[in-house]
N, C-alpha and C positions, 0 to 999 in steps of 0.2 A: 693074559696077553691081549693088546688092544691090535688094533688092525684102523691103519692110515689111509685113505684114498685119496691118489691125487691125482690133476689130470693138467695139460696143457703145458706151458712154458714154465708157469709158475713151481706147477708137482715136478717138470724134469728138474729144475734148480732146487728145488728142497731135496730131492733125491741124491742129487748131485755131489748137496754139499754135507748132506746129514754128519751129524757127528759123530757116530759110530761105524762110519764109511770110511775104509781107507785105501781102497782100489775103486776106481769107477771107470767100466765098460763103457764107452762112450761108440753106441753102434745106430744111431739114428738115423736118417737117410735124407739126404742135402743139406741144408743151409742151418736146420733144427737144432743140429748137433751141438751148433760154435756156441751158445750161449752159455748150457749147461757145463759144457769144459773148461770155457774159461771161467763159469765160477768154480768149477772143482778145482781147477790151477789156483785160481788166486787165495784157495786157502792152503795150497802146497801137494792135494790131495796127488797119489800114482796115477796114470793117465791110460787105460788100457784100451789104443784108438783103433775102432774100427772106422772108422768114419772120414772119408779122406778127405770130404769136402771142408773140412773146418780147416783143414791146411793150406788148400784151395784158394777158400774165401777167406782166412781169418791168416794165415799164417806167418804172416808182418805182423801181426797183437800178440799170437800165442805161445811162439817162440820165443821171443825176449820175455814175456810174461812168464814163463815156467822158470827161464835161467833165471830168473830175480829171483823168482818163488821157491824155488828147489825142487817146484815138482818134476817127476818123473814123465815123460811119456814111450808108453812103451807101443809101436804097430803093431798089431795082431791082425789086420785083413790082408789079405793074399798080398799083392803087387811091394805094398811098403813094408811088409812084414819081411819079405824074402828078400828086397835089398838090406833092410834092417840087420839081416843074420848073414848075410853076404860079404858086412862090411866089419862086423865082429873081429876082431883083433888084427883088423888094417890097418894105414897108415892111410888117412882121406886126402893127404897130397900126392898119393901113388895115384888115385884114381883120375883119368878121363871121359869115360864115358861111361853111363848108365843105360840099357835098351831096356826097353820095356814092349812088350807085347801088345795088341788091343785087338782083341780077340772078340772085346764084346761091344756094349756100349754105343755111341754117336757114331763112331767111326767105324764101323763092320761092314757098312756099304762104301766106302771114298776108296776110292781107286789110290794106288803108291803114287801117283802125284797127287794127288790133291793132299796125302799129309805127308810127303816128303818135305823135311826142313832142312836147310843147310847148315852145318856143326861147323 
């Protein structure tokens, strides 16, 4: 058995897209991520996204990219994951509104006005 090292941009997309890969964990942290997904999408690869920023930044390219592609994406980190199964055998024009928490993160110091938004 050989053994591969790879490192940077390049090893996440070779990793990404390898040929013998057909779920990729996509858990990198910020902006890192969007590259290696969408090349795993653009070969159809299942999408198992921890990673919300790629949705964030990328998610006008990634979305219509999968539904071409047929790839899967499935959320697995906390916040996307649990609307993800929340919304499981719904009807998406039933729903109004989405809350979500922010417990952690940028916003753990802003007072209820400063991220209060009008719906």
């Amino acid at each position: 058995m050989s053994v591969e090292i790879l490192i940077g941009e390049e090893g996440l997309i070779a990793a990404a897209t390898h040929a013998n890969v057909d779920l990729v964990l996509t858990a990198i942290v910020g902006f890192a991520g969007v590259k290696p997904t969408y090349a795993a999408i653009k070969q159809g690869k299942t999408i198992a996204l921890a990673n919300k920023e790629t949705l964030v930044a990328a998610g006008s390219v990634i979305m219509p990219l999968a539904k071409s592609t047929g790839a899967q994406i499935i959320p697995v980190d906390s916040e996307h994951s649990a609307i993800h199964q929340c919304l499981q055998g719904n009807n998406s024009s039933d729903l109004r509104h989405i809350w979500l928490t922010s417990s952690g993160g940028p916003f753990r110091t802003w007072t209820k006005e400063q991220i209060d938004m009008p719906l």
